[in-house]
N, C-alpha and C positions, 0 to 999 in steps of 0.2 A: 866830602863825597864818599871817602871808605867808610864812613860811619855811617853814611845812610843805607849803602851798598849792602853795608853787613846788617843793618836794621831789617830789608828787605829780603836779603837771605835765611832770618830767622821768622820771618811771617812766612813767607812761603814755606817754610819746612813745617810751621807749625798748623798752616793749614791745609797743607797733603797728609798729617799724619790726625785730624779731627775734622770728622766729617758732619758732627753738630751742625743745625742752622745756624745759632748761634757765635760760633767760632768764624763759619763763614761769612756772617754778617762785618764783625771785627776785623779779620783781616783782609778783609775786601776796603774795608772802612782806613787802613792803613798802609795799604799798599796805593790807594787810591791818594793819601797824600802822600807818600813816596815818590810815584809819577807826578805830579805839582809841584812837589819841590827840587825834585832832578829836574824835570823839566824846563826850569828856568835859572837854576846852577850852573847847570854844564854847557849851553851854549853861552853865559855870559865867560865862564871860564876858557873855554875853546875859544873865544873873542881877544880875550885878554893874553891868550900865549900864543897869537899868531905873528904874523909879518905884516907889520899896517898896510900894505897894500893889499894884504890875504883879506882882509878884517871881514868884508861884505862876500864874499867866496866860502869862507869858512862856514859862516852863521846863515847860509843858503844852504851850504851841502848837508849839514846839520840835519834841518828842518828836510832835506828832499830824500834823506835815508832814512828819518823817519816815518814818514808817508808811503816809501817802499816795503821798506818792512809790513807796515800796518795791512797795505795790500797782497801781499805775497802770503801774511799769518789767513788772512781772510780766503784766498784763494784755496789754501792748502787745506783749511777747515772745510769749503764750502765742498772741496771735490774730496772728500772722506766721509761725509757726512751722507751726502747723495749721491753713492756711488751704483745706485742699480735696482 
């Protein structure tokens, strides 16, 4: 998981500093599997180091802070975007 953390820390850096279509195309292409494969790492790992009775609690809360997020990133964009 550090190694992909840091994979994605060096696309991002590289594509805030190249504004090419090109580069954008790339590391959209690679961040995109970054989220696919965190995606399915870290709730089976969060599954794996909990308390068996936690096990279905965990791999729920998981999944319902990611749909918060997702709405809150959506919110914040939509009221900056149209603000007047």
């Amino acid at each position: 998981m550090l190694l992909l953390d840091l994979l994605a820390f060096g696309v991002i850096f590289y594509q805030a500093n190249n504004m090419e279509l090109p580069s954008l195309y790339g590391s959209r292409l690679l961040l995109g599997i970054y989220f696919g494969i965190s995606g399915s790492i870290i709730p089976a790992y969060l599954v794996s180091i909990s308390p068996p009775e936690m096990t279905g609690q965990v791999g729920s809360f998981n999944q319902l802070l990611i749909t918060i997020g997702i709405s809150v990133a959506y919110k914040l964009g939509y009221a900056t975007i149209y603000q007047g």
